[in-house]
C-alpha positions as CSV (number, residue, x, y, z in Angstrom):
1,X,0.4,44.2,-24.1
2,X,4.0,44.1,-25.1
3,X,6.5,42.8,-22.0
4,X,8.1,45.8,-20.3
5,X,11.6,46.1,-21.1
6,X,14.2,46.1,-18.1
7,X,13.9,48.9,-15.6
8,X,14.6,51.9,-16.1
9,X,18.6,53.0,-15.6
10,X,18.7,53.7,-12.5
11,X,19.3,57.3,-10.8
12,X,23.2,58.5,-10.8
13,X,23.6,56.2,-13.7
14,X,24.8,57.9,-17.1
15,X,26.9,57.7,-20.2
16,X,29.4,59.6,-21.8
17,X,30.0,59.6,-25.4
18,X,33.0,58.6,-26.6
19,X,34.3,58.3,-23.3
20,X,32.2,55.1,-21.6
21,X,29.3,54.4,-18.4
22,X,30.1,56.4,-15.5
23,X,28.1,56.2,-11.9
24,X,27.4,58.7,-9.1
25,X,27.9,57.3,-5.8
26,X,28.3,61.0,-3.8
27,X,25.4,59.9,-1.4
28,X,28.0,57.2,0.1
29,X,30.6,59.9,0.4
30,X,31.6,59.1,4.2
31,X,32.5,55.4,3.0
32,X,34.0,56.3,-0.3
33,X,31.7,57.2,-3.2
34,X,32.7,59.5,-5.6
35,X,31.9,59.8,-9.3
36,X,33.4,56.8,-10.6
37,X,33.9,55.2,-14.2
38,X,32.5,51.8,-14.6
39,X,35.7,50.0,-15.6
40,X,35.8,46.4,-15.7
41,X,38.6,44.3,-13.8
42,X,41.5,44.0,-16.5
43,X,40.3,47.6,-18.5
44,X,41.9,50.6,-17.7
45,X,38.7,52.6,-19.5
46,X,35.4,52.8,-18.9
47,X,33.2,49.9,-20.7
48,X,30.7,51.2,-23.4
49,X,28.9,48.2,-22.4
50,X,25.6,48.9,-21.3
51,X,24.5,45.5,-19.4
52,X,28.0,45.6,-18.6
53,X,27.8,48.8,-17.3
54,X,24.4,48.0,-15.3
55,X,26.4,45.1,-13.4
56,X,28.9,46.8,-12.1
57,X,26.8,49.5,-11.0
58,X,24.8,46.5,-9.1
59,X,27.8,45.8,-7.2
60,X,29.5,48.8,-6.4
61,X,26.4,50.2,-5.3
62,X,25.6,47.0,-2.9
63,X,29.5,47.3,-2.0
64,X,29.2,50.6,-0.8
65,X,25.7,50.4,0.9
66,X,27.2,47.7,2.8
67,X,30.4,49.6,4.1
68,X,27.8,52.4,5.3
69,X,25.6,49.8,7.5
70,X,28.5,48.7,8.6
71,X,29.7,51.9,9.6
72,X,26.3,53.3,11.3
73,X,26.3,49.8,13.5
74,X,30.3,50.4,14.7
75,X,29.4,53.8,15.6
76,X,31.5,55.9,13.1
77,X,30.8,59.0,14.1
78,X,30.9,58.4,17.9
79,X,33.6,55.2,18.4
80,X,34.3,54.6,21.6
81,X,37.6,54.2,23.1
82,X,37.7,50.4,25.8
83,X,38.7,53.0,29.1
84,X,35.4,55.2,28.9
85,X,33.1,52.0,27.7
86,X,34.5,50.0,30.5
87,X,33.7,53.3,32.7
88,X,29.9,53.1,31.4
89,X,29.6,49.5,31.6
90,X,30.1,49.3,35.1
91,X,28.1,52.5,36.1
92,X,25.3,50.6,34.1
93,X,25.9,47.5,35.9
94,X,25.8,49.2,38.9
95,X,22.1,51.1,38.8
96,X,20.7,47.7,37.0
97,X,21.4,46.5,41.0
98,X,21.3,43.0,39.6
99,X,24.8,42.0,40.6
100,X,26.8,43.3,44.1
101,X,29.5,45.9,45.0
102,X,31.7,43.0,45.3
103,X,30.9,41.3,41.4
104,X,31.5,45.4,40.8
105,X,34.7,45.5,42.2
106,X,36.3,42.2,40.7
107,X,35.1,43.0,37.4
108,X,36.5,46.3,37.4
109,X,39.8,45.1,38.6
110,X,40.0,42.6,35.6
111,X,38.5,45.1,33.3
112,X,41.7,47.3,33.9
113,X,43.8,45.2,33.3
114,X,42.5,44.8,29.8
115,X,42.6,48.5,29.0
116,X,46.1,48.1,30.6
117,X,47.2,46.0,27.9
118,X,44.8,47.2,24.9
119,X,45.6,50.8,25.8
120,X,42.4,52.8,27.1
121,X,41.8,55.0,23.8
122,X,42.0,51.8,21.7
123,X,38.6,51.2,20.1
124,X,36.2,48.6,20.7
125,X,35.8,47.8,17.0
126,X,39.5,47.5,16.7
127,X,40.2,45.0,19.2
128,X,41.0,41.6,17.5
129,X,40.9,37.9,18.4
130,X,44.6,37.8,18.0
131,X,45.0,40.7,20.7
132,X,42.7,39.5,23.0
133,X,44.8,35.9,23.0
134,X,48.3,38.1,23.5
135,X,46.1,39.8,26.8
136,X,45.3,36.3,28.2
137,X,48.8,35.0,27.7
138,X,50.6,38.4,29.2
139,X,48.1,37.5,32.7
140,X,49.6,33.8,32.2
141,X,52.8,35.3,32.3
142,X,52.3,37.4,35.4
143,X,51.9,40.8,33.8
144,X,49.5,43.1,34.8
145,X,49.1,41.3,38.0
146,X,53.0,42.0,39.8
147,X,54.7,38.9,38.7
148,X,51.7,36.7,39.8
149,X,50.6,33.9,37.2
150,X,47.0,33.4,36.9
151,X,45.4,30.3,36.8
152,X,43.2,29.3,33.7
153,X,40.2,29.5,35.6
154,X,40.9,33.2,36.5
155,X,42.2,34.1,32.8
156,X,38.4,32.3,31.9
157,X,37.1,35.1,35.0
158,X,38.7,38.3,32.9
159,X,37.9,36.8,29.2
160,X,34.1,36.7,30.5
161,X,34.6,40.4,32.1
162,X,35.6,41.7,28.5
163,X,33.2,39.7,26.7
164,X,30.2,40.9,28.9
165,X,31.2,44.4,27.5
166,X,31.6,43.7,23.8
167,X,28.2,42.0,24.7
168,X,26.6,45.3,25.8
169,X,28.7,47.0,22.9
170,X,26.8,45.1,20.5
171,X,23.4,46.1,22.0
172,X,24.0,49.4,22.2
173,X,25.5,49.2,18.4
174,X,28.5,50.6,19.5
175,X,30.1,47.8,17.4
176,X,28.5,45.4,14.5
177,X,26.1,42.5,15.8
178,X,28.4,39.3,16.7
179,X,31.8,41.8,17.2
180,X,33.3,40.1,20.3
181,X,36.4,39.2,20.0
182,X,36.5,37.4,23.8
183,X,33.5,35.2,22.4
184,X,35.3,34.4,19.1
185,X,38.6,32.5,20.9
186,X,37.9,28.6,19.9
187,X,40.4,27.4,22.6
188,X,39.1,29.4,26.0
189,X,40.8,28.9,29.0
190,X,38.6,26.9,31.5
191,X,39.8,25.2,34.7
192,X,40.8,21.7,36.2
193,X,36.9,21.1,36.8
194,X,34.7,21.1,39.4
195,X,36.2,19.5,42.9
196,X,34.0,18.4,45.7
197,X,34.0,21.7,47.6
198,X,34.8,21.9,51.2
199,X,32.7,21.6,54.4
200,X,32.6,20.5,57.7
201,X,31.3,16.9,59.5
202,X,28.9,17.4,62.1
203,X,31.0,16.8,65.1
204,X,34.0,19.3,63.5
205,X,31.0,21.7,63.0
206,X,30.6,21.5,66.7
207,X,34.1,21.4,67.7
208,X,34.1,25.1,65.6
209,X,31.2,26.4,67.7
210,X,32.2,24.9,71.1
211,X,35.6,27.2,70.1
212,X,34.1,30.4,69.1
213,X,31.4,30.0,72.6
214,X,34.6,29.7,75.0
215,X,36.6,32.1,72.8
216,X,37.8,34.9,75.1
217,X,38.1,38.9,74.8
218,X,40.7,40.1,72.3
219,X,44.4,40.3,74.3
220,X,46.5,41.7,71.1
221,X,44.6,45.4,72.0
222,X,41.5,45.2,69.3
223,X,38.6,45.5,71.4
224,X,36.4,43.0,73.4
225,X,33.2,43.5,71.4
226,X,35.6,41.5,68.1
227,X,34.4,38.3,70.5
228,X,30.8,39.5,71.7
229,X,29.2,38.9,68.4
230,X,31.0,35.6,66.4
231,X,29.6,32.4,68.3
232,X,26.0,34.0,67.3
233,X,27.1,34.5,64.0
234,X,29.0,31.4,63.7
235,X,26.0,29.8,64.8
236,X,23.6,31.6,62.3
237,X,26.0,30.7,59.4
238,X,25.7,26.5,60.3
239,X,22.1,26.7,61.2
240,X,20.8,28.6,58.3
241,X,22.8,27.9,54.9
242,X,22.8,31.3,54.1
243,X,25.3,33.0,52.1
244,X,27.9,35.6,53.4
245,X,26.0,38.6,52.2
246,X,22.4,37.2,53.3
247,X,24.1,36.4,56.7
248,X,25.6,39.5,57.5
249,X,23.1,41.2,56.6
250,X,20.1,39.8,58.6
251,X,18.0,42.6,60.4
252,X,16.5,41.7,64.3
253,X,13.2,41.5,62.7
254,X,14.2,39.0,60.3
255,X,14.6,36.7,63.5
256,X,11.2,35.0,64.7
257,X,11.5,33.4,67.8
258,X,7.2,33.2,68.2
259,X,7.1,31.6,64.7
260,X,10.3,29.5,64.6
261,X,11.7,30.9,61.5
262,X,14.7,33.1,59.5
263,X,13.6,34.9,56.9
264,X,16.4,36.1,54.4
265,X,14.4,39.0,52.2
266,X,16.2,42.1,50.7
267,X,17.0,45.3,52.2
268,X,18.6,48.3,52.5
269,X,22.0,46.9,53.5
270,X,22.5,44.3,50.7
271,X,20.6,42.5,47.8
272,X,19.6,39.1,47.6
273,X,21.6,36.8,44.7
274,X,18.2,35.4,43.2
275,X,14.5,36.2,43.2
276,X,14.0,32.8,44.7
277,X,16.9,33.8,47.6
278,X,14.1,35.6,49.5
279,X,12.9,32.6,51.7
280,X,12.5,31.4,55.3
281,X,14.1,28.5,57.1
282,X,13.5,27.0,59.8
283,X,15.2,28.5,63.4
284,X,16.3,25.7,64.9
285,X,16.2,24.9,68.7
286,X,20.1,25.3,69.1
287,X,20.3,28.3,67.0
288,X,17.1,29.9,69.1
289,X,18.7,29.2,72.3
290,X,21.6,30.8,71.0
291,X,20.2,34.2,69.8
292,X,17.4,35.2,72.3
293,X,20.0,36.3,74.7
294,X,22.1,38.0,72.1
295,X,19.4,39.4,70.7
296,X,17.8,41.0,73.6
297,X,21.2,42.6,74.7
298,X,22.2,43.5,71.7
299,X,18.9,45.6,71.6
300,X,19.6,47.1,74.8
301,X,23.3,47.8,74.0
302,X,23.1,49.4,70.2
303,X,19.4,49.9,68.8
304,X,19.3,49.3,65.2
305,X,17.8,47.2,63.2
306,X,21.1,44.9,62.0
307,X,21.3,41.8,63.7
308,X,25.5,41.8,63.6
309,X,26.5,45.1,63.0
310,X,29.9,46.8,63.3
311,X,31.5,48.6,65.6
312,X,30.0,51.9,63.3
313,X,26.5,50.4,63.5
314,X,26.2,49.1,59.7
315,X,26.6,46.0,58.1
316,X,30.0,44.0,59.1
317,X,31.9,43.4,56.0
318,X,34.6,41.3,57.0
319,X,35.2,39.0,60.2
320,X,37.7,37.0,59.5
321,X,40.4,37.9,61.5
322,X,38.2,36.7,64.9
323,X,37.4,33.6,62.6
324,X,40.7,32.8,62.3
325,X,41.5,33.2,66.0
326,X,38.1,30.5,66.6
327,X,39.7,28.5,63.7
328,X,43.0,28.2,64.9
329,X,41.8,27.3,68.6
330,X,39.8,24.3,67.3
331,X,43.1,23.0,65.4
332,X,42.5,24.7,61.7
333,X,45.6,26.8,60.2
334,X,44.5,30.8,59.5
335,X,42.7,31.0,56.5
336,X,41.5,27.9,56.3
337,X,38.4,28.0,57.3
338,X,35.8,30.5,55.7
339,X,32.0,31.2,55.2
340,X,31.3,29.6,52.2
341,X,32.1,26.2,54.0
342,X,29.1,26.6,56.0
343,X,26.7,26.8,53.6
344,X,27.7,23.0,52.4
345,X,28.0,22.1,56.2
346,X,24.0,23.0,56.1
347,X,23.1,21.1,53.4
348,X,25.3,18.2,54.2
349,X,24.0,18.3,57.8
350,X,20.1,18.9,56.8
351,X,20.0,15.7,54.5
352,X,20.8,14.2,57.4
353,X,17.4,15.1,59.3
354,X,14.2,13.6,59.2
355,X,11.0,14.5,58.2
356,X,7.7,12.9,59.8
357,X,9.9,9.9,60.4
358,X,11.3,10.1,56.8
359,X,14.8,11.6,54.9
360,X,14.3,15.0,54.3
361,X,13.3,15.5,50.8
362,X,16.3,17.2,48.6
363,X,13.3,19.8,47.3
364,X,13.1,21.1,50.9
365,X,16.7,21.4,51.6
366,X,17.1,23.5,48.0
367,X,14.5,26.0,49.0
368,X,16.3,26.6,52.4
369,X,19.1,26.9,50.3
370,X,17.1,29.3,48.0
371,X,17.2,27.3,45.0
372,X,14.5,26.7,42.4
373,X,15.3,23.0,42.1
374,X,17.5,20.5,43.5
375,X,20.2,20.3,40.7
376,X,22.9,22.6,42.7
377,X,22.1,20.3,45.7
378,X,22.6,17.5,43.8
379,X,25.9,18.6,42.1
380,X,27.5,20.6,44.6
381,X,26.2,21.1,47.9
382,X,25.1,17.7,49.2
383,X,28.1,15.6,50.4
384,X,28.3,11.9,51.9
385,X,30.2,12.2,55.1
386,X,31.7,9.2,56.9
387,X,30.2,10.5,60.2
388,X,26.1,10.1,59.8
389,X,24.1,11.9,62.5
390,X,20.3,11.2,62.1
391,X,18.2,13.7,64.0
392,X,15.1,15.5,63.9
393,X,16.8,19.0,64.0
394,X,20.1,20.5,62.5
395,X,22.2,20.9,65.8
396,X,26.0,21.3,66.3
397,X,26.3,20.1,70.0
398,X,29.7,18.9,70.7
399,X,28.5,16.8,73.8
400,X,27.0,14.6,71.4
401,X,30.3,13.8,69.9
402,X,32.4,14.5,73.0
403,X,33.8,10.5,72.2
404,X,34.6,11.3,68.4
405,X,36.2,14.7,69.1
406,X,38.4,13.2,72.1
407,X,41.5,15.4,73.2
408,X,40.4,18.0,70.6
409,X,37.5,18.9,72.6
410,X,39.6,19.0,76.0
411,X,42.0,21.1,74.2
412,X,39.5,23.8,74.7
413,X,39.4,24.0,78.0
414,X,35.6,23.3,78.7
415,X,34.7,22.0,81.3
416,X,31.3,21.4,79.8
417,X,32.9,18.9,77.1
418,X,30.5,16.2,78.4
419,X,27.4,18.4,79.1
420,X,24.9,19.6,76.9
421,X,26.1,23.1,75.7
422,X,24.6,25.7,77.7
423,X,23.4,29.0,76.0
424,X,25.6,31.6,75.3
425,X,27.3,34.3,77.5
426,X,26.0,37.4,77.4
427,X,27.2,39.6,74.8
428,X,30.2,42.4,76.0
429,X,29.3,45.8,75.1
């Protein structure tokens, strides 16, 4: 059998005598086709050239189907403008419920101040590296955020924001798979590393409770219930680990005084951070002694299910005004002293305990935490302190320390500074 010649020329291929090879690339209209003459690069006429001719068909033809792919994946026909993406991309987040009304918030703050500098009908696929450098230098600079300079580490917050979008851009197909101009800086701005964060020593833990049990009613006219609720919470906060959300939003069920436990689990009031955040610790003596009274009157006095709720009956959402008034009794400055110090205070203090005779292992202490391993404890919640306090139990009692603490402690007033603590007063109304 004779070998088959080359294949046949292919369709919208043709030639015209005396006048050279011409193509028909009408189908790729929307990105430029037309019918065109095959001319090679130098000619001004068509070549009469037939494998000529056949070449640069080859390569217009792959030239053009590329500039349609392209155009089908950046959304052509439906581009969308940064203002009304960023819009979607936060409703989105939203009903995915995997990150808070807080993560919501911040990102939507940084978010406009991107489409304040990009302009909110610019388009996604025309957002360039360059531009996306000029936006991180303007929030250097103080612009867009009222003359205040942001650090590195919050320029690295907003570069994220934006890149989470072109991320969901690129899934959607709104723009070409790897289009993310936030991704594509090489120098990102990061910040000055991780520092040991902050917590308390077990005896200024206790000086901090002792202040927020003797704290008195309100005298600059907010109302005495502001003081009826924080020595229980404070209390919750350094007995459990938990984080602010989880704390706050602990229901009276959640507390099991017959079984010794908290249990943090999700509910109607907030979400948990993790899958592995639903957990229960252990209710220690102090922190039972401390919340069967409240708890019982706080039944009788409000009903509800929320262990700490506001004056309107749902979850508290910020306390730290009354914090700061606890803070500022037991010798802190206002502000200086917030929730997320706690949580290390736990874990610092917990390592501390025994189990059976034996350290606490760091497994144990994660899980309370509601990790999955011990590498956050390890890294950044577990601190040496110079003051060790082996005990059997995580407890905050400032008699214990009532010789370390000194004229602190008597600055408080308490006559009790060299008694065990007794339980708390009953809550106001």
């Amino acid at each position: 059998m004779a070998q088959r010649s080359r294949s046949k020329r292919p369709r919208g291929l043709y030639h015209r005598e005396g006048r050279g090879w011409y193509a028909d690339f009408r189908r790729y209209a929307k990105v430029g086709g037309r019918l065109e003459a095959l001319i090679p690069e130098g000619d001004t006429r068509a070549t009469d050239n037939a494998r000529l001719a056949r070449e640069l068909y080859d390569a217009r033809l792959a030239q053009l189907g590329q500039a349609a792919r392209d155009g089908a994946l950046r959304g052509r026909t439906q581009r969308r403008p940064l203002a009304e993406y960023v819009s979607y991309h936060l409703e989105q987040k939203a009903r995915a419920g995997k990150v808070g009304r807080q993560w919501i918030a911040a990102a939507e703050m940084m978010l406009r101040r991107a489409v304040t500098q990009f302009g909110g009908g610019a388009y996604l696929d025309a957002i360039s590296v360059a531009e996306v450098q000029a936006w991180l230098n303007a929030l250097a600079e103080g612009r867009h955020t009222e003359g205040r300079s942001l650090s590195a580490g919050s320029q690295r917050h907003h570069l994220n924001a934006l890149s989470n979008v072109f991320r969901r851009a690129m899934s959607e197909e709104v723009v070409p798979p790897g289009y993310n101009p936030a991704a594509s800086l090489l120098e990102k701005p990061s910040g000055a590393g991780r520092r040991e964060s902050k917590y308390l020593e077990v005896p200024d833990a206790a000086l901090l409770l002792e202040a927020a049990r003797t704290l008195g009613p309100n005298r600059e006219g907010g109302p005495r219930t502001s003081c009826g609720y924080i020595y229980p919470l404070l209390a919750t906060f350094l007995l459990t680990g938990g984080r602010e959300s989880e704390v706050l939003g602990l229901e009276v069920g959640d507390i099991s005084f017959d079984r010794g436990v908290v249990t943090f689990r999700p509910n109607e009031w907030r979400r948990l951070k993790t899958p592995k955040s639903h957990r229960t610790v252990p209710l220690w003596p102090q922190l039972a002694e401390i919340l069967q009274p409240y708890v019982d009157q706080r039944v009788i006095d409000r009903g509800g299910t929320l262990l700490f709720p506001n004056a309107a009956g749902v979850m508290l959402t910020d306390w730290r005004k009354v914090l700061d008034r606890v803070a500022e009794r037991a010798g802190w400055t206002k502000g200086e002293i917030r929730s997320k110090r706690f949580r290390h205070t736990y874990c610092a203090a917990r390592l501390q305990t025994l189990d059976a005779g034996a350290p606490v292992g760091p497994y144990t202490v994660a899980r309370e935490l509601g990790h999955g391993s011990v590498g956050m404890v390890e890294k950044v919640y577990s601190h040496l302190g110079t003051q060790r306090h082996r005990s059997a139990v995580v407890e905050y009692r400032a008699a214990q320390h009532a010789t370390s603490l000194g004229d602190r402690l008597v600055a408080l007033g308490g006559e009790n500074a060299t008694q065990t603590l007794p339980g708390p007063a009953e809550p106001t109304a």
